[in-house]
C-alpha positions in Angstrom: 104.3 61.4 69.7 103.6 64.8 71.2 105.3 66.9 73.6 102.7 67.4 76.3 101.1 70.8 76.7 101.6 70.7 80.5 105.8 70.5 80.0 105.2 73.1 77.1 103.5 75.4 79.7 106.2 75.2 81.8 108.7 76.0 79.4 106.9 79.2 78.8 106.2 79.9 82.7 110.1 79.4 82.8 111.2 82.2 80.8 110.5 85.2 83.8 112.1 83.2 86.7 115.5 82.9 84.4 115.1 86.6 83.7 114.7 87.3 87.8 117.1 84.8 89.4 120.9 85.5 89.3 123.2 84.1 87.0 124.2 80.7 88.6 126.5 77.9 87.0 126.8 75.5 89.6 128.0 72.5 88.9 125.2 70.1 89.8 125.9 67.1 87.5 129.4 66.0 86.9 132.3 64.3 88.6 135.3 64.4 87.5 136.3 66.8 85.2 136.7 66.1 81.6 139.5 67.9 81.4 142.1 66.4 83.8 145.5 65.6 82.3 148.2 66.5 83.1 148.6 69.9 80.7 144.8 71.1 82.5 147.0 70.4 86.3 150.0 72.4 84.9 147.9 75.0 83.5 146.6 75.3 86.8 149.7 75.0 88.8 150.9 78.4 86.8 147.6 80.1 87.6 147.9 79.4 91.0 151.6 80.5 91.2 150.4 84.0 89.4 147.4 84.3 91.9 146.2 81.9 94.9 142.9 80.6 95.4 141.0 83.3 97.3 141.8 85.6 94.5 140.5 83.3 91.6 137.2 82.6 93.6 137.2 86.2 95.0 137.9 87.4 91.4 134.9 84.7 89.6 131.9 85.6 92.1 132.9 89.6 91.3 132.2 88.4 88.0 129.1 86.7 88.2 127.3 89.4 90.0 127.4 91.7 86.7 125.9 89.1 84.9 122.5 89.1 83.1 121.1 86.0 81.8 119.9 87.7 78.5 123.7 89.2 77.4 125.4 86.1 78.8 128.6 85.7 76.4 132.0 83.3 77.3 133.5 86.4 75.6 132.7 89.0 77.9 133.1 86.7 80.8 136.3 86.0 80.5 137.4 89.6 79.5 135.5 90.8 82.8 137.2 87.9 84.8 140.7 88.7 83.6 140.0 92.2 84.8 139.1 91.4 87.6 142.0 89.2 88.5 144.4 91.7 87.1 143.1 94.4 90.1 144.8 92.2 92.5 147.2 90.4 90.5 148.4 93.2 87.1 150.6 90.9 85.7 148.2 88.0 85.8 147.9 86.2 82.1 147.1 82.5 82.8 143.2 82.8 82.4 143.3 79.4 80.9 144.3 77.9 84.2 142.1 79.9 86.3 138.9 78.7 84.2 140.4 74.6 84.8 140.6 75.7 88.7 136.9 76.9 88.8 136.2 73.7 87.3 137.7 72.0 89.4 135.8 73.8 92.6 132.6 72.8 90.9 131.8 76.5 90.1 130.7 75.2 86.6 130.9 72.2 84.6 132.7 70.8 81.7 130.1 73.2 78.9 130.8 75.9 80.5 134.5 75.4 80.5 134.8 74.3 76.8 132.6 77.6 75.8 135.0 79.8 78.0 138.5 78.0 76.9 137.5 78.1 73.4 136.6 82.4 73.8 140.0 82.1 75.2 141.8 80.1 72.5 140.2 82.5 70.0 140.4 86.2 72.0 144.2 85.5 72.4 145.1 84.4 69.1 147.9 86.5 66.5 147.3 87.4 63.2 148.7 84.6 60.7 149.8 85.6 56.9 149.5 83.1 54.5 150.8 82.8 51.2 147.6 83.7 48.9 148.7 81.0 46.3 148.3 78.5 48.7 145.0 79.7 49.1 141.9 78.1 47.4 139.9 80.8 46.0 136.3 81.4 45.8 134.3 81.8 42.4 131.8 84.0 41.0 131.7 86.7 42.5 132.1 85.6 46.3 135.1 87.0 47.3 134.1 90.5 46.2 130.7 90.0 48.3 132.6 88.4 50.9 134.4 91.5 51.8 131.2 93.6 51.5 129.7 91.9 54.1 133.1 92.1 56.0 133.7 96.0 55.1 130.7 96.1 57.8 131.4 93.5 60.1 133.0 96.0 63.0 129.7 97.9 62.7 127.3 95.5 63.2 129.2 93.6 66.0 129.1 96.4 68.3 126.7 95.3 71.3 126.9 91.4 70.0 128.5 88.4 71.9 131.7 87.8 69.0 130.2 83.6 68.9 127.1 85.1 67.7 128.2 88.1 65.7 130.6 85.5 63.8 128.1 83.1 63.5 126.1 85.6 61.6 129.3 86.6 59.5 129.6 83.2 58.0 125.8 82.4 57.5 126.1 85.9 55.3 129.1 84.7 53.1 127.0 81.1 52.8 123.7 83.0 51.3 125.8 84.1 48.6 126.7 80.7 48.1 125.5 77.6 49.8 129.0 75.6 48.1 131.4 77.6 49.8 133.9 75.8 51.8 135.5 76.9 55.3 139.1 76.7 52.7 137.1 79.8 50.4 136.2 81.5 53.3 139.5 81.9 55.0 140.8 83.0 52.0 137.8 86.1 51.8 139.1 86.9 55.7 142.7 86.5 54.1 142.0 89.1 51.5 139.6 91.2 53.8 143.0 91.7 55.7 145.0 92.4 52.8 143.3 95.4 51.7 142.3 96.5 54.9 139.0 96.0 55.0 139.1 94.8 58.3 142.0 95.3 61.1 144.4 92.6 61.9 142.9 91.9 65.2 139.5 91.4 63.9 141.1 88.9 61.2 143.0 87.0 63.9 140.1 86.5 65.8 137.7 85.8 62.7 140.4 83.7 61.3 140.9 81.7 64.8 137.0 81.1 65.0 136.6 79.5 61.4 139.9 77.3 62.1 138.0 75.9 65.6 134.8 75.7 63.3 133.1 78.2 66.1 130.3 78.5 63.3 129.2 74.6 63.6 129.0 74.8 67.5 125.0 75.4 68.2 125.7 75.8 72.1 127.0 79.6 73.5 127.0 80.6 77.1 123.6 82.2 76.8 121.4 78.8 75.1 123.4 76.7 77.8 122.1 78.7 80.6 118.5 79.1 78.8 118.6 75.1 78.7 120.1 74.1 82.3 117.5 76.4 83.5 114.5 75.2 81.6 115.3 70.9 82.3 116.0 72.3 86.3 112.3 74.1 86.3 110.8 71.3 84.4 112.7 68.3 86.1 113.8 69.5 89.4 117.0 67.1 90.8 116.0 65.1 93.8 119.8 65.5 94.7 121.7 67.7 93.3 125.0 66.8 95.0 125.3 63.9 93.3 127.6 63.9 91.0 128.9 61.1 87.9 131.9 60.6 86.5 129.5 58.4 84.1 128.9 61.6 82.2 132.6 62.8 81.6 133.5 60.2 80.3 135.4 60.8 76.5 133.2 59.5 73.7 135.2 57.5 70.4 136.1 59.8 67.4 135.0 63.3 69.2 136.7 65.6 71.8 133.5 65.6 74.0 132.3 63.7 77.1 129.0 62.4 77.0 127.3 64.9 78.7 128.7 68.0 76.3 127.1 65.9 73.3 124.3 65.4 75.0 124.4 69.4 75.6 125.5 70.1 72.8 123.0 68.1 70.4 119.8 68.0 72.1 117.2 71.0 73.5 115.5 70.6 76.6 112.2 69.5 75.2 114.4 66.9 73.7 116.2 66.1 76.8 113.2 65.2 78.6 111.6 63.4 76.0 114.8 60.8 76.0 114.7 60.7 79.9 111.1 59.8 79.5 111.6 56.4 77.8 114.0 55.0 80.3 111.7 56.3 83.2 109.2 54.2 81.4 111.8 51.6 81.4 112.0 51.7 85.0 108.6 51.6 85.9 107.9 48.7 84.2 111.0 46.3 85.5 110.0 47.6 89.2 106.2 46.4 88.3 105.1 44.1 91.0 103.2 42.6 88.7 102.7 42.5 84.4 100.0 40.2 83.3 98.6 39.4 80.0 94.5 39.6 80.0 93.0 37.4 76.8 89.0 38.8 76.6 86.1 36.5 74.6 82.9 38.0 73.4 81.5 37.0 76.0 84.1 39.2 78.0 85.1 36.6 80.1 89.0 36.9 80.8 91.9 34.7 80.9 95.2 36.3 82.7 98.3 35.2 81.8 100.8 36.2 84.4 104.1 36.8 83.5 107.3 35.6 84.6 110.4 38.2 86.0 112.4 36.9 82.7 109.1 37.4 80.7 108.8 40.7 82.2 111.9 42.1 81.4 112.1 40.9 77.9 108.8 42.5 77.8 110.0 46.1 78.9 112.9 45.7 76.4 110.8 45.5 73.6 108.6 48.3 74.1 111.8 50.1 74.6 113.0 49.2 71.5 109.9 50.3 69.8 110.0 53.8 72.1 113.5 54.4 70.5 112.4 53.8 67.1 109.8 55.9 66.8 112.2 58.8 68.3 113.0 60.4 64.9 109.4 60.4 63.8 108.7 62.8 66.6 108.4 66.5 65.7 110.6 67.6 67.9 113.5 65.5 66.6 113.2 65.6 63.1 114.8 62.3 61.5 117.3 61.8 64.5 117.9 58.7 66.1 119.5 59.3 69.6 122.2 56.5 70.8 121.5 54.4 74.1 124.1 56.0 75.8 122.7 59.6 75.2 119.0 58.1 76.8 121.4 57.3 79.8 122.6 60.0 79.8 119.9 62.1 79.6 117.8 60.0 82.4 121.0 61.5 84.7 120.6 64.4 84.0 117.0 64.6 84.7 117.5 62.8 87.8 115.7 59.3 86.6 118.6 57.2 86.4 120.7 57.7 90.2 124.4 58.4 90.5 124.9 54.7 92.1 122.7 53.2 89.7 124.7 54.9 86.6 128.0 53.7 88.8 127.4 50.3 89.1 126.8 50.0 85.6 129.8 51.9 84.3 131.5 49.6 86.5 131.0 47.0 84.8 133.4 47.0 82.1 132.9 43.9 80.7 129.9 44.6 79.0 131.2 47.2 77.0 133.8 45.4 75.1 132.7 45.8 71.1 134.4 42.0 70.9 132.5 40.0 73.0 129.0 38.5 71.9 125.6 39.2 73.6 125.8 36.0 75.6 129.3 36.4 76.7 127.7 39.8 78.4 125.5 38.8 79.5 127.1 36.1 81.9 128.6 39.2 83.3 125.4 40.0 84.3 124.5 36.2 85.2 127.5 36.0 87.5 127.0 39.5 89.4 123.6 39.3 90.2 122.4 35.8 90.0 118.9 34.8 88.1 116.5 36.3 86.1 114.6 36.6 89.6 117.0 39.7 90.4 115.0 41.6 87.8 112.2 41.5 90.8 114.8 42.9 93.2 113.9 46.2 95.2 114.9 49.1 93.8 117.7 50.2 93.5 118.7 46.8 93.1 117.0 44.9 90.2 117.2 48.3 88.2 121.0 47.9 87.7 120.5 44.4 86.3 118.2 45.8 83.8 120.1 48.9 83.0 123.2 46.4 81.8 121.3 43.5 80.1 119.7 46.7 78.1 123.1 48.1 77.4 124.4 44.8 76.0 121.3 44.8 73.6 121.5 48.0 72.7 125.5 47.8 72.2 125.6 44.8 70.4 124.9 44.4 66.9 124.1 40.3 65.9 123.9 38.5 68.7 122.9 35.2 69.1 119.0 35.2 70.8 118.6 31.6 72.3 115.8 32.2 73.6 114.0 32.8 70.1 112.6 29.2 70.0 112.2 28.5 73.7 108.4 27.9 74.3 108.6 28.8 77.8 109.8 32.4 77.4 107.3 34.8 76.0 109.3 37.6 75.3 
C-alpha cells in the first residue's frame, strides 16, 4: 500500500496556507467535553468568581491574535493568557479553570486542553527535596554527564517551547545511556539541584515534567495545529458543526478519550489512510448492486448476483483483509490500529456522520465484552429487522453495518453459523 502522490501534494501545498492563516483552534469535532466532573465544574466555578465570562473570552482572543503557527507552545500560551487576565483581574490565579471554560465554549477541544492543563500542572509546580538515599543512582559515569548536559540546559532553552527543550534534555541524558530509567534521571535533576547546577525553579519544573512523563507525549501545541490543519486541507468537513460525544468518550486503562489517542498516536497521512478503509466500507454496503462474473476461454460470462446478506459479509471481509495489511504499510510501521480508532478516524474526516456514529454508540448492547457474537447480533436483528436493511438508503442501512462490523471486530471466538450454510457465500 502507498500513500497517493495527489494527498502527498497536498500535504506539501498545505504548509504556506498554515503559515498565512491565523492561529485558530476551534473546536470542530467534539461534544461533550472529556473533562466534565465535577472538580473541572468547580474549577470553573472559582474562575468565574475571580473573573466573569467576557473577561475570560475577552482575555483568550487577546491571546490568540499574538500567535504564530510556527512558535505555537501551551507554555507561552498560558503565560500570555494569565497576563492577560491579570490586566483586568491582578489577583486572578485560577488559570486552570479558565482553560475548562474555553472548553467548554468550544474555543478548542479536549488536545488542546490536556496540552495547556498539563503546561499548567508543570509551570506551577514547587521544588520537592528528596532524601538522596532513597534515590536509585545511575552508573558509569551518567550522573556526572547528566549534569553536564544540565550545567547548559538554561542556555540552550532560551527561545525554545520548555515541552520541546525538555524533550531534548532527556533524549541527551538517554545517548549516554539507552538503560537509563526515569528513577536515574530524577536522581541526575536531584543532584543537578544540589550542587547548583541548575536553579530550583528550573528543577521543579524539570522534575514536574519527568514525573507527568512529558518526554513520552509525541503531541505539543505546535504538531497538533500542523496536523488539524493538514487532515482540514486534505479532508475538508462537510459540517463542521457537528459535533460527537462518540469521540470523548474515556477509553479502558488510559486517561484519554478516543479522539486524544487517535491524536495523539497517529499523523495525518495516517489518519486518512484509516478513514479510507471504512469509506471503502461504505461504498460497498450502499452498492446497488455486487455481482460475481465467472469468464471461460471462450470469454463467455456467468454473473452470479449477490444477495444483501451476501453483500455485506462480502464488504466485511475485504475489510478485514484492509486492516491486516495496515502495519505492512510504510507509513505505519508494524502497527495494527484498533476498530474503534478507524471509527474514529472516519469522524474525524467527516466519512462516518455524527448521527451515524450516534446511533451506533447508542447501542450499548453490543459492546458488552460478555456477550457472544450472536447474542449481538440480535441486537442488531431486533432494531433494524432483516439482512434486507443492509440495502436500506443511506443513512440508514449504513448504521446496521457499522454495528454488525463492531460486534466482529469486538468479539474474539464467536460462533459463525453461517460457516456451513450453502446458501450464504460470504
Amino acid at each position: 500500500m502507498r500513500f497517493p502522490l495527489l494527498a502527498l501534494f497536498a500535504v506539501l501545498t498545505s504548509l504556506p496556507l498554515l503559515a498565512a492563516n491565523p492561529v485558530d483552534f476551534t473546536n470542530d469535532r467534539e461534544g461533550e467535553s472529556f473533562y466534565s466532573s465535577s472538580s473541572d465544574r468547580r474549577a470553573v466555578s472559582r474562575a468565574l468568581r475571580q473573573a466573569d465570562e467576557t473577561q475570560i473570552n475577552d482575555a483568550y482572543e487577546e491571546t490568540l491574535r499574538g500567535l504564530e503557527p510556527a512558535k505555537l507552545c501551551s507554555f507561552d500560551l498560558n503565560q500570555t493568557l494569565l497576563s492577560n487576565l491579570r490586566k483586568v483581574k491582578p489577583n486572578f490565579s485560577e488559570l486552570n479553570g479558565a482553560i475548562l471554560y474555553l472548553r467548554g465554549k468550544n474555543h478548542f477541544d479536549d488536545s488542546v486542553t490536556k496540552l495547556l492543563l498539563e503546561a499548567n500542572k508543570v509551570s506551577t509546580s514547587g521544588s520537592t527535596f528528596k532524601d538522596p538515599d532513597m534515590l536509585i543512582q545511575p552508573h558509569n559515569g551518567a550522573m556526572e554527564e547528566g549534569l553536564k548536559i544540565l550545567a547548559n540546559f538554561e542556555r540552550k532553552a532560551q527561545g525554545q517551547c520548555f515541552d520541546d527543550a525538555y524533550r531534548t534534555l532527556y533524549g541527551d541524558i538517554l545517548k549516554f545511556d539507552r538503560n537509563l530509567s526515569s528513577q536515574h534521571i530524577e536522581a541526575i535533576f536531584h543532584q543537578a539541584q544540589a550542587r547548583r547546577v541548575i536553579t530550583p525553579q528550573i528543577y521543579a519544573r524539570i522534575e514536574k515534567a519527568r514525573s507527568e512523563e512529558l518526554e513520552k507525549s509525541s503531541l505539543t501545541l505546535k504538531t497538533y495545529y500542523r496536523k488539524i490543519r493538514s487532515l482540514r486541507t486534505q479532508a475538508p468537513l462537510r459540517d463542521s458543526s457537528e459535533l460527537s460525544a462518540f469521540v470523548t468518550k474515556k477509553l479502558d486503562r488510559v486517561r484519554l478519550s478516543r479522539r486524544q489517542r487517535l491524536l495523539e498516536n497517529y499523523s495525518d497521512i495516517q489518519i486518512i489512510l484509516m478513514a479510507d478503509i471504512i469509506k471503502k466500507l461504505r461504498a460497498r454496503i450502499e452498492s446497488p448492486r455486487a455481482e460475481i462474473l465467472i469468464f471461460n476461454r471462450q470469454n463467455q460470462v456467468e454473473t452470479i448476483p449477490l444477495e444483501p446478506m451476501e453483500r455485506f459479509r462480502l464488504a466485511v471481509k475485504l475489510l478485514r483483509k484492509e486492516i491486516s495489511l495496515l502495519p505492512l504499510n510504510t507509513f505505519f510501521q508494524g502497527r495494527s490500529p484498533e476498530y474503534i480508532d478507524l471509527m474514529t478516524a472516519a469522524f474525524e474526516t467527516g466519512v462516518i456522520a455524527e448521527v451515524e456514529l450516534a446511533e451506533v454508540a447508542g447501542l450499548e448492547e453490543i459492546w458488552n465484552p460478555k456477550k457472544t457474537f450472536w447474542d449481538k447480533a440480535q441486537v442488531w436483528v431486533r432494531l433494524f429487522g432483516t439482512v434486507a436493511s443492509i440495502a436500506l438508503p443511506p443513512p440508514y442501512g449504513f448504521i446496521p453495518a457499522l454495528a454488525i462490523v463492531i460486534i466482529e471486530m469486538t468479539v474474539g471466538k464467536k460462533d459463525d453459523n453461517n460457516a456451513n450454510d450453502p446458501t450464504v457465500l460470504f
